[in-house]
C-alpha positions, 0 to 999 in steps of 0.5 A: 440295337436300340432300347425301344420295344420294337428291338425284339423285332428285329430279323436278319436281312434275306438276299435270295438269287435265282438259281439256273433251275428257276429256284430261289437261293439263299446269297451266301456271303452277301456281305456284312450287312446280311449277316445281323439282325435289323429293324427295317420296314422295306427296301427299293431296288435301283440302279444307283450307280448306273453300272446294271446292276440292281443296288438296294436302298433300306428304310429302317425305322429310328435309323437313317437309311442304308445304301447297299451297293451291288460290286458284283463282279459280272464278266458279261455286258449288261443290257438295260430296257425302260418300258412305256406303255402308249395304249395300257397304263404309262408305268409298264404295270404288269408287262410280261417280258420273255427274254430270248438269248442263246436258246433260253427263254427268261420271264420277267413281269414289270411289278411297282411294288416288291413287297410290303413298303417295297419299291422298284424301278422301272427298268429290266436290266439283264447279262448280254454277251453275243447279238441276237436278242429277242423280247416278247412283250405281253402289254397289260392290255393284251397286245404282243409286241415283238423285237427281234435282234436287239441292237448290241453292243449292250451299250447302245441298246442302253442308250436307245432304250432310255432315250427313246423308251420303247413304246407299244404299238 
């Protein structure tokens, strides 16, 4: 705690985690940075160590940054997508993503920002654990581009998508 005034406004972190039921839920547990009060102004979300998982970086005011790696241990490979817009804006900005695997349907938009000062990469990264894989995406231009069957192992599909991105038509 510092002797500024500002230290009067220090809130404890918030990790929320998506709930099969599409809810928002509290991450108990998170570790011991979660569990004090800090003066910090916003956070990127990043693949830091390139293992798919999302790990946070915090900028705080006065303090040096912090580094917040995810060891979550996932027993599923992940997939990782990087998107590229030809015809719409460059950055993805907005892109609609429908995720279908294993007869479920999960929704992602492509955001640049994830709060106030907040920031987030441009990638979607998700478990995949058996072939057919199949994306809508919906381009901020109205376009609707299908891809049925990714390629799997995730592996390859991770590499093709950061080589090659994957563009409109």
């Amino acid at each position: 705690m510092t002797d500024s005034p500002s230290a009067s406004f220090q809130q404890p972190p918030l990790l929320l985690h998506g709930t099969k039921n599409n809810q928002w839920q509290k991450t108990e547990n998170a570790g011991p940075y979660f569990e004090q009060s800090w003066h910090r102004r916003g956070a990127l979300a990043t693949d830091l160590n390139r293992d798919g998982l999302p790990d946070l970086i915090v900028s705080p005011i006065d303090d040096p940054a912090t580094i917040l790696l995810n060891d979550f241990d996932l027993k599923e490979p992940i997939t990782t997508l990087q998107f590229v817009g030809i015809q719409s804006n460059r950055s993805a900005a907005n892109l609609r993503i429908e995720v279908e695997s294993q007869g479920k349907t999960n929704i992602h938009e492509r955001q640049l920002c994830g709060g106030y000062l907040s920031s987030q990469t441009g990638e979607l990264s998700f478990a995949s654990s058996e072939e057919g894989i199949n994306l809508t995406l919906r381009w901020p231009n109205g376009n609707v581009q299908e891809v049925k069957n990714l390629p799997f192992p995730p592996n390859e599909c991770t590499n093709y998508f950061k080589h090659c991105g994957y563009h409109e038509h």
